[in-house]
N, C-alpha and C positions, 0 to 999 in steps of 0.2 A: 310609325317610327322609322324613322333613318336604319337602314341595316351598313352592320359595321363593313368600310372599305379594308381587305388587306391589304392596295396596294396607299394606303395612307397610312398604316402600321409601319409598311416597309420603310415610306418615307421618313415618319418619327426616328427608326430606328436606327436608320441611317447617318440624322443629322448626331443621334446620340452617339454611336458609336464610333464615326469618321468624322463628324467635326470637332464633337467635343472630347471622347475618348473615354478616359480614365475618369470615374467621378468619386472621388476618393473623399468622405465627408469633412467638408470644412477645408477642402483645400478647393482652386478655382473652378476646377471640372464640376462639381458636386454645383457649385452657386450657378455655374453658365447651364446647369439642368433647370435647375428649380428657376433660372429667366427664361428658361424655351420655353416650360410648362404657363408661367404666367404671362408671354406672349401668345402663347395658343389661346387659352381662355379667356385673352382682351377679344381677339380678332374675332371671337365667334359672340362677344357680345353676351359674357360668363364675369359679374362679378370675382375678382380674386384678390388675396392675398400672400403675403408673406409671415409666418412665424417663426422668429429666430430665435435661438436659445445656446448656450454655451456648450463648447465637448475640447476634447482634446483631439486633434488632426495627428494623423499618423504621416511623418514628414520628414520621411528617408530621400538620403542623395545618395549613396550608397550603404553595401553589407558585404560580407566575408565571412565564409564559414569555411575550415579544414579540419581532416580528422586525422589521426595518425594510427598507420599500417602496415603491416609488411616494411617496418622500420624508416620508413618516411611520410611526411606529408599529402593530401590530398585534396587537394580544392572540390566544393560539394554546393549547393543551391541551397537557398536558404530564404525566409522572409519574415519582417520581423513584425510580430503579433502587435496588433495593434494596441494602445495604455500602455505598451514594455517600454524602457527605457534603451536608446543604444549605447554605445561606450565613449561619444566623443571624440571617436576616431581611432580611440589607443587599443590594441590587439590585448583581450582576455583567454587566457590559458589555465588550462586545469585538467586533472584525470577525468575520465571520462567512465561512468555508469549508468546501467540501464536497467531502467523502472517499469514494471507492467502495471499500466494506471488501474485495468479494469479489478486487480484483485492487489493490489501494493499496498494501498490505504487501510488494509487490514493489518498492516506491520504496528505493533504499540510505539516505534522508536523508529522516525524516519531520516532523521540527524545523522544515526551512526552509519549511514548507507548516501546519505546526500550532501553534508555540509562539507566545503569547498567542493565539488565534484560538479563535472559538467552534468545532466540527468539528461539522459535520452528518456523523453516520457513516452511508453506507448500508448498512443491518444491524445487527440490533441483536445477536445470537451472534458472540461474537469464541473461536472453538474452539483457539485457541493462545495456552498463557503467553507465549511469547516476543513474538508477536505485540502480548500486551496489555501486555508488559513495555515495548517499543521504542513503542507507542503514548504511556504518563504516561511514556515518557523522554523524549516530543517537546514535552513541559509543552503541552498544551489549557490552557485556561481552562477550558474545559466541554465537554461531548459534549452531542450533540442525537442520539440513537440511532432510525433509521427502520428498522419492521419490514418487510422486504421479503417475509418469511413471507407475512403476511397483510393485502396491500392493504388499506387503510381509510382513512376520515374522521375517527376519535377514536384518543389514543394508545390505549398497550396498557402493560399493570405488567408488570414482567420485574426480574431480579437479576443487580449482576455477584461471579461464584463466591467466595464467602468465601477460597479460596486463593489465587485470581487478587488478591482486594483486598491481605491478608494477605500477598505476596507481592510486590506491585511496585506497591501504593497509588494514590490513587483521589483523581477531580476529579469534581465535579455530573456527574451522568449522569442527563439525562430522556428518558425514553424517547414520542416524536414520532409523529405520524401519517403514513402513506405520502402520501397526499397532500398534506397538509399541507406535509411535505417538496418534493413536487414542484413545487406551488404559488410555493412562496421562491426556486425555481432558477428556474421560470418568468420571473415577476415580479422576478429581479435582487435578492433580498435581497442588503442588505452587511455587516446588523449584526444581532447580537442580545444580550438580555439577560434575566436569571432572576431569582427571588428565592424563597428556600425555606425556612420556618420548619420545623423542625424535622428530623430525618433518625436515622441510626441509635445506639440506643441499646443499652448491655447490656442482659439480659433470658436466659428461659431458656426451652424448649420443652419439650415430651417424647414420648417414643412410647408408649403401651399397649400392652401387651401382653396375652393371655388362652392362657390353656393348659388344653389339654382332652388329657387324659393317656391314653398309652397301655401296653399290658400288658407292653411289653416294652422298660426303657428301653435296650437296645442297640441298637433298629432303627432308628434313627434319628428325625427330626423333619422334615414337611411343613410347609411356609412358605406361611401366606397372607396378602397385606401389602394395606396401602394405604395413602393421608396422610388428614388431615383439616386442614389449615392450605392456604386459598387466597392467590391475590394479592391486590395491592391495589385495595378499591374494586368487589373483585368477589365475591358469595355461593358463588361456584362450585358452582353445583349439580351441575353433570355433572364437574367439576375442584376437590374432586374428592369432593362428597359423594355421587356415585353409589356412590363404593371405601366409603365410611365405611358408608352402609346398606346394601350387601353382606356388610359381613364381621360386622355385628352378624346380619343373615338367614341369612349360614354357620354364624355360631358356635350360633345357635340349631335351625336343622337338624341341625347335626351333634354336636351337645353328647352327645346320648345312644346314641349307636350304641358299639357295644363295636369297638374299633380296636388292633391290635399297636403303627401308631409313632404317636409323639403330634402333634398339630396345634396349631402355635401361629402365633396368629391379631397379626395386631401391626399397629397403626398409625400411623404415623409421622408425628412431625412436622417442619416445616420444610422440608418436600422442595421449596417452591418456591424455595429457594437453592439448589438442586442436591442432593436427597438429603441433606440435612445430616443426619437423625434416620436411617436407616439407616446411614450412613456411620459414624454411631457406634453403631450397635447393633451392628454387625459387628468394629467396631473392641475392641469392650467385651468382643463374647463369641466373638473368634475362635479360642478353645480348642475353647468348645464347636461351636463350626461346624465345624472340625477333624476332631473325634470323632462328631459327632452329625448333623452338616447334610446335611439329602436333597435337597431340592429347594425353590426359592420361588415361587410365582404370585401377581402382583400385579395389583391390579384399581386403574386410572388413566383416568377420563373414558369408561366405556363403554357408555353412556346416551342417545348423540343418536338424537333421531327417525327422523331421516334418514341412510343412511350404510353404510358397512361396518366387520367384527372385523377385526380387527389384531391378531397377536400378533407381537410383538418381544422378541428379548434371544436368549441363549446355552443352546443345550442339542440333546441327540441327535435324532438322528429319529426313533426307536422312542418319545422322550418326546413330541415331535408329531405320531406317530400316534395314541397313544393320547388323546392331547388332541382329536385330529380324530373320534375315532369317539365322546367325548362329547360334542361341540357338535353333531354330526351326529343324535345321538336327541335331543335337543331341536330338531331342525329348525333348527341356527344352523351357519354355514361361518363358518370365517377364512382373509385374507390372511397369510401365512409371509414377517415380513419378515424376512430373514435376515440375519447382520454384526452387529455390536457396537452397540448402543444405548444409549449412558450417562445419558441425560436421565430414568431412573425409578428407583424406588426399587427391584428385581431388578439394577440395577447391582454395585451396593459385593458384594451376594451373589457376582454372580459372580466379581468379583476374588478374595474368599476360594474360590476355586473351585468356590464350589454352582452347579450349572446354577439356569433358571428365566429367565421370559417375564412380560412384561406385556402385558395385555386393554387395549386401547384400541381406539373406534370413530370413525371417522374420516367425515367427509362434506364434506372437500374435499384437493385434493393435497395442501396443506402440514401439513394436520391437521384443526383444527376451525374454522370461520368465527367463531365467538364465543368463541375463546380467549382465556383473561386480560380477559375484557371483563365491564362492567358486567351487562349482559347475557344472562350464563351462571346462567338461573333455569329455576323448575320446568320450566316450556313447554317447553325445549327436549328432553326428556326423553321415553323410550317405556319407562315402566314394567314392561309386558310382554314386549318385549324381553329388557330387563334381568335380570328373573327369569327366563328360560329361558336365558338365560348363567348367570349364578350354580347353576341347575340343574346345568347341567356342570361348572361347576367343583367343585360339593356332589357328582356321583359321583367327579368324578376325583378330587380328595382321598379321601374315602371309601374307595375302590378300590383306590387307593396307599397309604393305612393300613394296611388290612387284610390286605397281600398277604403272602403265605409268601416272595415271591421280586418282586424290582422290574420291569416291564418293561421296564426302559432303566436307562442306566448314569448312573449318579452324577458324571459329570463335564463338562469343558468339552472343548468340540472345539481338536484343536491349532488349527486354523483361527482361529481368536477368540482364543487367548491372545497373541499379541503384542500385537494392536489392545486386548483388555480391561486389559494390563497398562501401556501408553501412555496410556490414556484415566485410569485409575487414579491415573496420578503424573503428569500435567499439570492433568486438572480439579477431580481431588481430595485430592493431596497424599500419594497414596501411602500407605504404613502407618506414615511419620514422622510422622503429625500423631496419634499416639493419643498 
């Protein structure tokens, strides 16, 4: 088997991040990814496709944010959450309050503290409908969402869940700098005000798909995923066009090896709304996952320089054994985070029941220091690294095609299925939304 090139990564990454840029779903960048992807896999002689499906594009020309202090105005950074609406262009003004997300939603009355008022939310992950439902029941004027994640000086792009919008609707939501925030409480701000040309439009996404066929179509199908649509404002080189130059270096290692089940290699788009392009992949072909589906590994940001693996999501131990003794012959360990992770594209898999884990490499507690940031380019990337991960995951797939009998069982642990089937029909709408 082909061992994976870094200096073909670099190349991927390159075109992703300096030619094409910003891949922002459902707007051009996002489509001119998912054509690189399915010109790679012609040229190497990789059946592929395209699966499209509808979303709303986040589709700013401009934004303005000022807070008022020390008896004047102050112009501040801002970006506006993706499903919010902007204003049209006309400047929105109101007092200004500040909500502590992590313990606020214990208030019985969140009206007499929110309705007309600007709400500085601290946090920008609100992980309960009800929660986000009793939030626009308390009518905001607007959210000012601070990432408590990841202290900083500049916002950060983020989305709120097409089902949460879909579901109990949506007022300006800009997502604000930790400081920035600290700053206005500091300094006594009382007021603020926005103005936002442009915001979400219809529009459509897709995921590619390639399929490298195997000799026996009863054995099921090996899942290797990743996205290719970043946020906003950011080329995302390690978020997450690390996954996207991976899975073209798999599908070309592994195109030619003679394999029992088949691998189909898919990359999805939209995932920075939550999974949106897998959510309906699984949605589309949950017959076939039914009958057919073995396992998923998804590769999401696991590229930084500095840092450690992560793998996250739902499956046996005999499945993270065998995972550990190939990262282990490439000289690479991971951390086993264990419990239900819905924030990647191995999600919506597991709800249909496939086990499967996502590759992320992390170099700080909340995650990565340059998440969702401008900032997320080549540099921050260790090439070599990189390819001796994809290394393991080119045998493990490999390994798990070819076998007469699977190492590990095909299922989810009771442990996970209540928390997988809760997280399913609050963030993502259940299997009512196909």
């Amino acid at each position: 088997m082909a061992v994976i090139d870094p200096g073909k990564l670099a190349q991927h990454l390159r075109y992703l991040t300096e030619t094409i840029g910003v891949r922002l779903a459902g707007l051009p960048g996002e489509s001119a990814a998912a054509d690189y992807l399915l010109g790679e896999f012609e040229s190497m002689g990789v059946s592929a496709w395209q699966e499209a499906f509808p979303i709303n594009a986040r589709d700013v020309q401009s934004q303005q944010l000022q807070l008022c202090y020390d008896g004047a105005w102050h112009d501040a950074g801002c970006s506006l959450f993706a499903n919010t609406p902007g204003t049209s262009g006309a400047w929105v003004e109101a007092p200004l309050v500040f909500f502590e997300g992590a313990t606020g939603y214990q208030r019985e009355d969140l009206s007499s503290v929110m309705a007309g008022n600007v709400v500085l939310h601290l946090g920008c992950h609100i992980e309960s409908q009800e929660n986000y439902r009793r939030l626009m029941a308390a009518k905001p004027v607007g959210l000012l969402m601070a990432d408590d994640r990841f202290p900083g000086t500049e916002p950060l792009a983020d989305a709120i869940f097409p089902t949460y919008a879909a579901n109990c609707g949506t007022v300006t939501s800009l997502n604000v700098a930790f400081f920035d925030a600290w700053k206005w409480r500091e300094r006594g701000a009382t007021k603020a005000r926005f103005r936002v040309v442009g915001g979400p439009r219809p529009s459509k996404s897709s995921n590619v798909v390639a399929e490298l066929p195997g000799s026996d179509s009863s054995a099921g199908i090996i899942f290797i995923g990743a996205h290719h649509d970043t946020q906003a404002d950011s080329v995302g080189a390690d978020d997450n066009g690390s996954g996207v130059a991976g899975l073209i270096e798999l599908a070309r290692g592994l195109a030619a090896q003679e394999r029992r089940r088949s691998i189909r290699i898919i990359s999805f788009g939209a995932e920075e709304q939550l999974s949106v392009g897998s959510s309906v992949y699984v949605r589309r072909h949950r017959e076939e996952l039914i009958q057919r589906g073995g396992v998923i590994f998804n590769l999401d940001s696991y590229g930084s320089l500095l840092g450690w693996n992560t793998l996250s999501g739902s499956g046996s131990v005999e499945l993270d054994a065998q995972l550990a003794r190939c990262f282990k012959n490439e000289g690479q360990y991971f951390r086993r985070e264990q419990g239900v992770m819905p924030y990647a594209d191995h999600f919506p898999f597991n709800a249909a029941g496939i086990p499967g884990l996502t590759l992320m490499r992390l170099n700080c507690a909340a995650g990565r220091f340059f998440h969702h940031r401008a900032d997320d380019d080549m540099s921050r990337l260790d090439y070599a690294i990189m390819a001796s991960s994809l290394n393991a995951v080119a045998a493990f797939a490999n390994d798990t095609a070819r076998a007469d009998k699977l190492p590990f069982e095909l299922a989810i642990g009771a442990e996970d299925r209540p928390d997988i089937s809760r997280c399913w029909e609050d963030l993502f709408g259940g299997w009512s939304e196909e």
